[in-house]
N, C-alpha and C positions, 0 to 999 in steps of 0.2 A: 907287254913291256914291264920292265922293273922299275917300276915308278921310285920315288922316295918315300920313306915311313912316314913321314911328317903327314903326308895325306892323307893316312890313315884315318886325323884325329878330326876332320873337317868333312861337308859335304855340302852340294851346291844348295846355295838360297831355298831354302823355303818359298819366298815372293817371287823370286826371278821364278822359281816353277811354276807359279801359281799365274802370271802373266802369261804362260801357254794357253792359258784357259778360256784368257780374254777376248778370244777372236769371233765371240757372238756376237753376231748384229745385234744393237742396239744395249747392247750390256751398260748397266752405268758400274762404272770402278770408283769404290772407296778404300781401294789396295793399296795404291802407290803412293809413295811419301814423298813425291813429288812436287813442286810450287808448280802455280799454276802459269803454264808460257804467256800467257796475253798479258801478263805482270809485267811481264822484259819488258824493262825501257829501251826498245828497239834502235829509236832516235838516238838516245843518247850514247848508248854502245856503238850505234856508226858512228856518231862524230869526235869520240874515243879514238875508235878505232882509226881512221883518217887523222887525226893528228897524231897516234902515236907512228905510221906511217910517215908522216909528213916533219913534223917535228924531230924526232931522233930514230930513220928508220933503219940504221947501221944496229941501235941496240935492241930495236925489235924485229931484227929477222935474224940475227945473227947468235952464236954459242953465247952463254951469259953463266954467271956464277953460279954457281951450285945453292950457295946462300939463299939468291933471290936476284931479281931485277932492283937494283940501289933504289932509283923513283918509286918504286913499289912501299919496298921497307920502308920509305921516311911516311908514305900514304896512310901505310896500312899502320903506323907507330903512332901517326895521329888519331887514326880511327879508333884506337884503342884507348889515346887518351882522352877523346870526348868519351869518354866512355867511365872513365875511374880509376883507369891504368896510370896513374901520373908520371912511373918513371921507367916509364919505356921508354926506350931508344929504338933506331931503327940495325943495331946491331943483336938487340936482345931476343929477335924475331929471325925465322929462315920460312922463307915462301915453299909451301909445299901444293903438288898437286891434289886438290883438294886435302878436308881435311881427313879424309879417310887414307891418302898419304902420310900423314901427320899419325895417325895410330899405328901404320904398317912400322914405321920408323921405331914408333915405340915399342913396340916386340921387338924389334931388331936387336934393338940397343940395351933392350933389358932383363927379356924375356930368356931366360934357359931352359931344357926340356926338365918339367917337374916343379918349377918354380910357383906359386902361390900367387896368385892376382884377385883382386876380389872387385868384382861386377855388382851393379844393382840387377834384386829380380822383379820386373823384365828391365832387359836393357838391349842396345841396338846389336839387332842381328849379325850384323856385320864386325862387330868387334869383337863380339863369341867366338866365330869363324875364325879371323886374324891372329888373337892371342891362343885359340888352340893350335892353330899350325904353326906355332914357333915352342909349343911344348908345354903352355900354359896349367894348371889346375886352378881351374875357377872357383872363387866362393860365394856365394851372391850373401846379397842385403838386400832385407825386406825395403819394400816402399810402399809411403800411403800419399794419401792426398796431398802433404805438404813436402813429399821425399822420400830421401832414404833414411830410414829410420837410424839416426845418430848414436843411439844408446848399444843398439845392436851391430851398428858398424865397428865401436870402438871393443867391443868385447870380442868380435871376431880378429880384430888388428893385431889386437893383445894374442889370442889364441893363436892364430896362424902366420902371423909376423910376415904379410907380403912382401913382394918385391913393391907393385904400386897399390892404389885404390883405382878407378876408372867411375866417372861420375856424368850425368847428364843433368847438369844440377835447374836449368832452367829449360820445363818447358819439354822434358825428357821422351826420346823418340824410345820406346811407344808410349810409355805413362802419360804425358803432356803434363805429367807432376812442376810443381814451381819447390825449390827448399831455399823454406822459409831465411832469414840474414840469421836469426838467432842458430841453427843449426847449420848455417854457412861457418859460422866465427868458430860451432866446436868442429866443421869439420878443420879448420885451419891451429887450431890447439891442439886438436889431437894429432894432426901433420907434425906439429913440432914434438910433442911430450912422446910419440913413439917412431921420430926421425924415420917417417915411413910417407913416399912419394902419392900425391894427390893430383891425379890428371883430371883436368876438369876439361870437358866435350862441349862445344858451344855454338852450336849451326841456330839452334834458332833463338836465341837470348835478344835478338831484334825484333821478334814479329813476338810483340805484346797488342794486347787489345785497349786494354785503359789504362791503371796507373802503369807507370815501366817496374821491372822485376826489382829485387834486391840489386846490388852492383855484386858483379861477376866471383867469384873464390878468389881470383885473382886482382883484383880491384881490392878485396878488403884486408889481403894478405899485410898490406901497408899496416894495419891498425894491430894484426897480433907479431911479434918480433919474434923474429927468425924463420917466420913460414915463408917466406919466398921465395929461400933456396929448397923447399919441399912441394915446389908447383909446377907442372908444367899445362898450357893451357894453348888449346888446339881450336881455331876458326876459320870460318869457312865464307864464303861468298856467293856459294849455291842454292840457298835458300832467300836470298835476301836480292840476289843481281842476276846472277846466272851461272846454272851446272856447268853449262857447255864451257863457259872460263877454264876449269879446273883449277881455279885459286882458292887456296888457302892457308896458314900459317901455324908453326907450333914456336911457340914462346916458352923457354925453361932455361933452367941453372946452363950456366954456359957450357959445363964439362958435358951436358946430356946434346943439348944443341951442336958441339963440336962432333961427336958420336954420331947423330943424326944424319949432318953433312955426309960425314965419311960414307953412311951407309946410303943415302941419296945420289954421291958421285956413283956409287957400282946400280943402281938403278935405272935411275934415268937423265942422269949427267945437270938436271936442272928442268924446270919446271919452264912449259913453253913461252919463248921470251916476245912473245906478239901477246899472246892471253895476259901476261904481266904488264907488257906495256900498255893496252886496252885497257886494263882494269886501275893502272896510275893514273892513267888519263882521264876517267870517268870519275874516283876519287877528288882530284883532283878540280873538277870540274862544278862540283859543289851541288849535283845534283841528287845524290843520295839521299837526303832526309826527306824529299818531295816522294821519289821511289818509297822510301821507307811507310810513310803516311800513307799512300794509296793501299798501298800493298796490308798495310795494318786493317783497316778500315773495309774493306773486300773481306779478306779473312774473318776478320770479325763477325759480318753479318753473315756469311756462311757458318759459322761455328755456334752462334746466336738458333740460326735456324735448324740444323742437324740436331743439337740440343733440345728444342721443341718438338720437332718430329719424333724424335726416340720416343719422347715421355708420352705424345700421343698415340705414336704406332705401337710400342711394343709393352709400353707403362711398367707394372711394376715385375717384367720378364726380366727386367735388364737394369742394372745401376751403374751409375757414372760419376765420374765428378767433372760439372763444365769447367774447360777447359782456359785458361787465361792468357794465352798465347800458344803460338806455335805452329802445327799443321792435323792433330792428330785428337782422335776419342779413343783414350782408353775404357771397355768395358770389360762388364763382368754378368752372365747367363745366369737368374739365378732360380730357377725351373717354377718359377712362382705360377700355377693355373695347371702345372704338369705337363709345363712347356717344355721344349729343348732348354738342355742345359749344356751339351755337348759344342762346343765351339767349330770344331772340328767338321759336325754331321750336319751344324745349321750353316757353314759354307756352302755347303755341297749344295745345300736346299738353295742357298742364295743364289746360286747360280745357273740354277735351273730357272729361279724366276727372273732374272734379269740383273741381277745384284752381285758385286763382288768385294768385300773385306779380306782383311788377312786372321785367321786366327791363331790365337795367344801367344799358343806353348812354341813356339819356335823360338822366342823372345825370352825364355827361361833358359841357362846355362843349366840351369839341374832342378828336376821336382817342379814342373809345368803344372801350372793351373789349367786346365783343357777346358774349363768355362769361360776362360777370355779371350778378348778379339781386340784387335786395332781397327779404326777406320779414319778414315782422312776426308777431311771435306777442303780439301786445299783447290783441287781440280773441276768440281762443279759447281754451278751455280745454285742459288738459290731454290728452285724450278725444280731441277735437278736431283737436288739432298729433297728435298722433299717427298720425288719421286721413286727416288731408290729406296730412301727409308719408309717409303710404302710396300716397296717391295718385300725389303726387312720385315713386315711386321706379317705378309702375307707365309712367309716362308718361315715365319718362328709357330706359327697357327697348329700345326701338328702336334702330335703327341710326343712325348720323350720315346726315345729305342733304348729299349734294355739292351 
């Protein structure tokens, strides 16, 4: 078949492949970015669900705005102003299917073949994929422990003069990076001083472990004048409630959100109006912060423990920075004992012994570090990370392969 060129420039998941893999007995997966199911507040999503039935169920079975489910936006407007967002309205937001919805739209709307976008390196695989199948040239920016490196995003802004920036600024899938408020404020100065669009990406800016993060890009947009109209800011309810929802929302300049729509009616006409009404219901319901807590606190002592196990199993093979929220360990191989330094080859090992992570370089839009890996302690327990990251240490034991 004569496909389209645009697929030329894309190819499938790295992870989704890498999930073929998984079908050994007893394997433990540190792969998937997944939250962990036994989190769902099961109860409370049925009795959601049952009154969004029962209550208005003409508006949840039935065609709904392309915007959003109305109960939804006014939910999800407040969500965002316990949050920092003070001047949101529920006009200022459109419900999209999840938020990877919410980034498709933004290629849609902005993306030309050959245009200039600039990514952190690593950053989520899936928006690599997305913004090159609509024509993108990616630029990345470095990132350390506290982010993306500010000083070097604004000289490539200036350099390359994007269309947007693309930011994972809290908590970052794969880094688990937090940036810092002080490098929050220049990315929103530098949004204004080179009138160049700041997407800020925000699935897990909920799941903190102890103090709570900086307030969102979006949240302090308030404090530098004029960046608001240079933000758009995409969230999501799959790490925090449930995937299976498909809720999430992107909030931006209204001329971009009106674009969005348009390109959301040739899509999928509206984002399912029972998962909307579920999820205003459950909003609504005032059970979220209890959710939020458990789910913080689980997380936690699994990230607590992976952290401990690394520095025993593999010591000084492997450097990290613990993680302060979110789902993920970013590391880094760094062949100390004349150990694997190869990301790539210590998979393959991990897999054989019983162990499965994702490594790095998939997570690079250009120039992969191939000594780095993601792993996720979202999905097992304590027992569990302990386990596997035995396994880890078993399968790092080898020598380097020239």
């Amino acid at each position: 078949m004569n496909f389209a060129t645009r697929l030329n420039n894309v190819e499938t998941s790295a992870i989704r492949e890498l999930f073929k893999l998984l079908g050994k007995p007893g394997i433990i997966s540190f792969a998937g970015g997944f939250p962990d199911s036994a989190m769902f507040d099961v109860e409370g999503l049925k009795e959601a669900a049952n009154k969004a039935l029962t209550e208005e169920p003409g508006g949840a079975l039935q065609y709904g705005a392309t915007e959003g489910y109305e109960p939804l936006r006014t939910q999800l407007a407040a969500f965002m102003q316990s949050k920092g967002v003070k001047d949101i309205e529920p006009q200022g937001l459109i419900v999209t299917t999840g938020s990877q919805q919410a980034l498709d739209l933004l290629g849609k709307t902005m993306i030309s073949p050959g245009d200039k976008v600039i990514v952190e390196a690593p950053t989520f695989l899936a928006t690599i994929q997305c913004f090159r199948l609509y024509g993108a040239e990616l630029i990345t920016a470095p990132v350390d422990a506290n982010g993306v490196q500010t000083d070097k995003l604004e000289q490539l802004i200036a350099e390359h003069k994007p269309k947007f920036v693309y930011l994972i600024p809290t908590f970052g899938n794969p880094s688990g990076a937090m940036l810092s408020r002080e490098r929050r404020m220049k990315v929103l100065e530098m949004a204004v001083k080179h009138q160049t669009l700041i997407v800020e990406d925000d699935p897990y800016g909920d799941l903190y472990f102890g103090e709570p993060p900086p307030p969102s890009i979006l949240a302090l947009s308030s404090q530098v004048p004029g960046s608001r109209e240079w933000i758009a800011h995409c969230g999501s309810m799959s790490k925090v409630l449930s995937p299976g929802l498909r809720v999430g929302w992107l909030i931006g300049p209204p001329e971009l959100l009106a674009k969005a729509t348009m390109c959301k009616q040739f899509s999928d006409a509206h984002t399912s109006t029972f998962a909307q009404a579920t999820a205003a219901q459950y909003l609504k319901s005032g059970r979220m912060p209890a959710t939020l807590a458990k789910v913080r606190k689980v997380y936690a002592e699994r990230a607590q423990a992976m952290g401990a196990a690394l520095k025993k199993e593999l010591g000084d093979a492997i450097e990290f920075t613990q993680p302060q929220g979110g789902l993920f360990f970013w590391a880094r191989l760094t062949g100390a004992g004349g150990k694997l330094k190869d990301a790539g080859e210590f998979a393959k090992r991990a897999i054989e012994k019983g162990v499965a992570f994702v490594p790095g370089a998939p997570f690079y839009a250009n120039d992969p570090d191939l000594s780095t890996l993601r792993l996720s302690f979202a999905t097992a327990d304590v027992a569990k990370i302990e386990e596997g990251v035995g396994r880890l240490g078993k399968a790092l034991a080898g020598p380097q392969v020239e």
